[in-house]
C-alpha positions in Angstrom: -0.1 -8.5 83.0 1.8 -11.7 82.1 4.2 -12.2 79.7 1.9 -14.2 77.2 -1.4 -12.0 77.6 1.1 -8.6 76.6 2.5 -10.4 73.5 -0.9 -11.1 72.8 -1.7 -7.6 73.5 0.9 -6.2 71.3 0.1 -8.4 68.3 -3.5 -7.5 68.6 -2.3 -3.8 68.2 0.3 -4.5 65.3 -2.8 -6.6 63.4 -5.0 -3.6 63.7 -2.6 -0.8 62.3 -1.6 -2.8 59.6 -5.6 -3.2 58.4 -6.0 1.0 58.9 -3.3 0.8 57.0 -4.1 -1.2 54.2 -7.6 0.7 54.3 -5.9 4.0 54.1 -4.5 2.8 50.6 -7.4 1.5 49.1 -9.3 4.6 49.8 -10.3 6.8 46.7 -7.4 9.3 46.1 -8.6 11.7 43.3 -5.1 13.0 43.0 -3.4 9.8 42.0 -4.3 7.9 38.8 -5.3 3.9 39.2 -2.4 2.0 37.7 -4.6 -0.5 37.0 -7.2 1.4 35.2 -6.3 0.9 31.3 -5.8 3.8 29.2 -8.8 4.2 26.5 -8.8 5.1 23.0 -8.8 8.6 22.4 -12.8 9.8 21.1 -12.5 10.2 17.5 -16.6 10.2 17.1 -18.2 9.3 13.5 -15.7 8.2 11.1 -16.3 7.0 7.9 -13.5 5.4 5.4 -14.0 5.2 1.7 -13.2 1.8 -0.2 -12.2 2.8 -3.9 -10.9 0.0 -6.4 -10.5 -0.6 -9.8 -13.3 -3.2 -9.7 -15.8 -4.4 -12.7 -19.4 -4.5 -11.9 -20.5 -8.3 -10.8 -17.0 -9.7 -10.7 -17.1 -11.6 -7.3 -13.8 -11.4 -6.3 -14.5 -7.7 -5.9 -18.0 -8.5 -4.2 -15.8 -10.6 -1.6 -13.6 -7.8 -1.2 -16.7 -5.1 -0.4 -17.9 -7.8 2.0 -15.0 -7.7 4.4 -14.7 -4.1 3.9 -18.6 -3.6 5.2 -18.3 -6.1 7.7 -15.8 -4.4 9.2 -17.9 -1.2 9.3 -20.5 -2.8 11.2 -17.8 -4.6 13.8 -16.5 -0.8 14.5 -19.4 1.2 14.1 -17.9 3.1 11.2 -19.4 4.0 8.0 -18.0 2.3 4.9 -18.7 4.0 1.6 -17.5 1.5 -1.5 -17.5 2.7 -4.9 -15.5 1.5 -8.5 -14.5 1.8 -11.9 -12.1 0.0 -13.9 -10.8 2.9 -15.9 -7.9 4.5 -13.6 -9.5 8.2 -14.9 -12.7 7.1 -13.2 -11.1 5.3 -10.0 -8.7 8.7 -9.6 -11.9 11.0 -9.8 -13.6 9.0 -7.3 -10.8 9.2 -4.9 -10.6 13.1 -5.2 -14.1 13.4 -4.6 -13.8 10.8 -1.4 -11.0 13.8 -0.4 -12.9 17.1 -1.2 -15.8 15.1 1.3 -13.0 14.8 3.8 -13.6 11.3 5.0 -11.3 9.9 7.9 -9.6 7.2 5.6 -9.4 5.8 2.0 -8.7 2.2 1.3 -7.6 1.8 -2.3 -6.5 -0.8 -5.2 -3.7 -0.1 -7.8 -3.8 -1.7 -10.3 -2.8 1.0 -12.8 -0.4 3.2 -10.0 0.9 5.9 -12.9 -3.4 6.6 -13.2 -3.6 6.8 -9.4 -0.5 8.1 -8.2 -1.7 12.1 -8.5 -4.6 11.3 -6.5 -3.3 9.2 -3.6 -0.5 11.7 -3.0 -3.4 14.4 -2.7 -4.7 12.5 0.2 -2.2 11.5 2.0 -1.0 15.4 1.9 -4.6 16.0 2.9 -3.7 14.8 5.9 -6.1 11.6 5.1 -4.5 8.2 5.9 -4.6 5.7 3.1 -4.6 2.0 3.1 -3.7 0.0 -0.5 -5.4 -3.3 -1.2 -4.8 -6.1 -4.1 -2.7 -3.8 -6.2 0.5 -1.7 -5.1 2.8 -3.4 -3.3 5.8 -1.9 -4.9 4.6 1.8 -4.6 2.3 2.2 -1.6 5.1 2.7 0.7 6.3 5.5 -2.5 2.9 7.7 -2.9 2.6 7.7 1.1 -0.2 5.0 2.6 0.3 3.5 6.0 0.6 -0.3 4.9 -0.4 -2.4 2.0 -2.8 -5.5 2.2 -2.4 -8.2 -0.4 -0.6 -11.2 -2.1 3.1 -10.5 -4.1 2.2 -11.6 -6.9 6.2 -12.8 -7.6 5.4 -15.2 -4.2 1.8 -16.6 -5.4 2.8 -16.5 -9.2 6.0 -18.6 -8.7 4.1 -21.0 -6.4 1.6 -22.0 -8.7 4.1 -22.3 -11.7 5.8 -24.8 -9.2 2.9 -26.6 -8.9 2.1 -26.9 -12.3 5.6 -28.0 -12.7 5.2 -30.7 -9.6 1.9 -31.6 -12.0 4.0 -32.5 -15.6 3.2 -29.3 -17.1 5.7 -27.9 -19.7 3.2 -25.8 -22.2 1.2 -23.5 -20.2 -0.4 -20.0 -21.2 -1.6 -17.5 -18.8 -4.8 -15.8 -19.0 -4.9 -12.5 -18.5 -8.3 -10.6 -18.1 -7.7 -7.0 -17.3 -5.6 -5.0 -19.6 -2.8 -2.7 -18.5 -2.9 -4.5 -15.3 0.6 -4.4 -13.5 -0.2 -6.8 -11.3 -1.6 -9.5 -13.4 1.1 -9.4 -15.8 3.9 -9.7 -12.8 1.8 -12.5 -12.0 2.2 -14.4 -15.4 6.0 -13.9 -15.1 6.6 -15.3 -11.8 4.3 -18.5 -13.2 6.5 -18.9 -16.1 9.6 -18.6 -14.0 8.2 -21.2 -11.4 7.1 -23.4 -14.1 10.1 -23.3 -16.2 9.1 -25.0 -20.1 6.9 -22.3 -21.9 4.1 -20.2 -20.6 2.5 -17.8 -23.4 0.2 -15.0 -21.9 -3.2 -14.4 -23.8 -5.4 -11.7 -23.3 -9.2 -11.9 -22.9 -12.0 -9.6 -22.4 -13.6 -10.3 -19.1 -16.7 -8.4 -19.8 -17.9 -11.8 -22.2 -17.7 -14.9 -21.6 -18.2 -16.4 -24.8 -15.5 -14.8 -26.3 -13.0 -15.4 -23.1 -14.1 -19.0 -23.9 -13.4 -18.7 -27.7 -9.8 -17.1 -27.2 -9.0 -20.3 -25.0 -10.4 -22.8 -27.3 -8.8 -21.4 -30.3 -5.5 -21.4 -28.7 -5.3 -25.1 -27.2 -6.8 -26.0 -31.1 -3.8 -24.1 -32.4 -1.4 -25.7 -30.4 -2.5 -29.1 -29.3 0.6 -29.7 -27.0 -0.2 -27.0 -24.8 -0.8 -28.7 -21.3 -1.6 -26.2 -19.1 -4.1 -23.3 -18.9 -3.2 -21.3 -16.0 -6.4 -18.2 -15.5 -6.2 -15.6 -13.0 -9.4 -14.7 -12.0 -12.3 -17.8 -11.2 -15.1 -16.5 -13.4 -12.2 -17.1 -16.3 -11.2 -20.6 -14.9 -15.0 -21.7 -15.3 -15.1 -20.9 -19.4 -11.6 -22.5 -19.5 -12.8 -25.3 -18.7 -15.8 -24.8 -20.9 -13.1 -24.5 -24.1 -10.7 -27.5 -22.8 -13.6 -29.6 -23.2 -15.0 -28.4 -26.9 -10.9 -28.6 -27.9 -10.7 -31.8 -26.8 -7.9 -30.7 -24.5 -6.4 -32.7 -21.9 -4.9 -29.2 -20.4 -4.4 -29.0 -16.8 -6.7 -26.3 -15.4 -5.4 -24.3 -12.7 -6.8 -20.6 -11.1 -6.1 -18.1 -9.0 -9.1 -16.7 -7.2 -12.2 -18.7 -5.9 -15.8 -18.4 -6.5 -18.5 -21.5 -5.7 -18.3 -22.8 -9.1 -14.4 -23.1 -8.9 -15.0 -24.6 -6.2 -17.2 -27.6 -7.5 -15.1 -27.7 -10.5 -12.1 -28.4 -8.6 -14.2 -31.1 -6.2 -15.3 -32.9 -9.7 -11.4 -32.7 -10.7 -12.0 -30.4 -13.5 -9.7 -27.5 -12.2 -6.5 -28.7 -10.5 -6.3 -25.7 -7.7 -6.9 -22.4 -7.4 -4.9 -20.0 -4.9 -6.8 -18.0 -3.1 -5.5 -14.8 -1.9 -8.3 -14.2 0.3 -10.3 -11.1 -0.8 -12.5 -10.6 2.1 -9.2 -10.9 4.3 -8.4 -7.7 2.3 -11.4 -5.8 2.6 -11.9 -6.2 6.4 -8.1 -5.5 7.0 -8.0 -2.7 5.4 -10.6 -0.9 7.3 -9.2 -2.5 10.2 -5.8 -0.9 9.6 -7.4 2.9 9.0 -10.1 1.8 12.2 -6.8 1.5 14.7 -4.9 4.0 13.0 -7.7 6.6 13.8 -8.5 5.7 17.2 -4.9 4.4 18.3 -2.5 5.8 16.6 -1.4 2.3 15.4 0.5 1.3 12.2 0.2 -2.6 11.7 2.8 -4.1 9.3 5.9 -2.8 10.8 6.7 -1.2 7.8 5.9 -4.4 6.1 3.3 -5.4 3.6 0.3 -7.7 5.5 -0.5 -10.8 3.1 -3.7 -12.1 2.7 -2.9 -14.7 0.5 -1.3 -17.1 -1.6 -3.7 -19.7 0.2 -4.0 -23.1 -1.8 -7.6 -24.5 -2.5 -7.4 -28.5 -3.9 -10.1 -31.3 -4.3 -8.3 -32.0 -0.2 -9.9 -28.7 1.2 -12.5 -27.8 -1.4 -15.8 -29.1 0.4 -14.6 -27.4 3.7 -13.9 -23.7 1.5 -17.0 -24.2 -0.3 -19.2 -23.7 2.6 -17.6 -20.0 3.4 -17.7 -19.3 -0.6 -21.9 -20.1 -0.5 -22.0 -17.7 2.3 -20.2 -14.6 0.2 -16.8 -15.1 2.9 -14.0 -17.2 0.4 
């Protein structure tokens, strides 16, 4: 043979073991696991998380928040059961009875921790994982949940106290609509601090309107240099506008939380802003959080509380919010 036909030869030979050999490690080897198979989520079949705040009936910030929380259900393929009462008695009932059924995860508001705080440790020694939402960023990590999903109300309150600053204001009061609530009132202070001047709280009853509009009206009448009115819930910013107008105030109007008539209020410049802390955000989140935890063994926030909010709503983004508000989303 010559020379060039066996080096031929012997590459032909080389070529051919090195594709059996190639074939030999593709084949199927039940012994050894794929490498590039990707682990799956353990099975955890039917779960279902309760969602348990300290919500009114028809307030629509809550409605938002129930949304999120039931969208999320469907997206997983988890049941979501929501219930709420505004008395902490009520809300810390309905959480022990969420634990005697044994569901796979609570979600829960604190507004009044001291009322809660019994009940949340219950489950969390029940072995049930617990999510906070809105209210309880300075305790969840205390009573035992996994994370917290909200706004601080120091960082949201302060910013809009700077903004009424940025807008001349020096008089201001702060609305407040739900009584005993921690949050609310923390709110108020960081507002006044950000604002610097004066900022007086006044309390209203939520539940009517027509008075919620009378306690603002009388109070711009008794002091006509007030220049602000700063609410803290949408439904609240709509009557204060209502009671600036029959006082003849020239108050700034400014809000926290967003509803669709906020929202065409602050497009026809009656209300300044509103910050929105994005309750859907916290109702899809938090199942989310207790949805991974259960089939992943994952803890999101690093130890960390996840904000939803402040987010800042003017007459610059108001038409392009306004279409997620219509839809029940904002």
């Amino acid at each position: 043979m010559r020379p060039q036909a066996r080096r031929l030869s012997v590459l032909g030979v080389v070529i051919a073991f090195a594709v059996a050999l190639l074939s030999a490690c593709s084949l199927p080897d039940d012994t050894t696991p794929s490498l590039a198979a990707p682990a799956q989520p353990r099975d955890v079949g039917n779960l279902t998380f309760a969602v348990i705040t300290h919500a009114s009936a028809g307030d629509e910030f809550w409605d938002r928040v129930q949304s999120g929380a039931r969208q999320a259900g469907s997206d997983y393929g988890v049941t979501v059961q929501y219930s709420s009462s505004p008395d902490p008695g009520q809300q810390s009932l309905l959480v022990d009875q969420a634990v005697a059924s044994h569901v796979d995860g609570l979600v829960v508001s604190l507004a009044n921790p001291d009322g809660l705080e019994t009940s949340v440790r219950a489950a969390v020694a029940a072995g049930i994982p617990v999510v906070t939402i809105n209210s309880g960023l300075d305790v969840w990590k205390k009573f035992g949940a996994i994370t917290h999903i909200g706004q601080s109300e120091s960082i949201a309150g302060k910013a809009a106290g700077e903004r009424l600053k940025a807008e001349g204001a020096t008089n201001a009061i702060c609305v407040i609509h739900e009584a005993g609530n921690v949050g609310l009132e923390q709110r108020c202070a960081a507002a006044a601090q950000g604002m610097g001047g004066r900022m007086r709280n006044v309390q209203v009853d939520v539940t009517n309107p027509t008075a919620v509009a009378s306690t603002i009206k009388a109070s711009l009448q008794h002091d006509p240099t007030i220049d602000a009115v700063l609410t803290l819930q949408g439904a609240v910013a709509v009557q204060a506008v209502q009671a600036a107008r029959e006082a003849y105030s020239r108050a700034t109007i400014a809000t926290f939380d967003l509803s669709t008539d906020v929202l065409k209020d602050i497009i026809a410049g009656r209300i300044s802003f509103a910050i929105d802390q994005q309750p859907y955000v916290q109702g899809y989140l938090g199942i989310t959080a207790l949805y991974l935890h259960a089939i992943n063994g994952n803890d999101i926030g690093g130890g960390e509380p996840i904000y939803s909010g402040p987010s800042f709503v003017t007459k610059d983004n108001a038409q392009q919010v306004l279409q997620y508000a219509a839809r029940g989303t904002r």
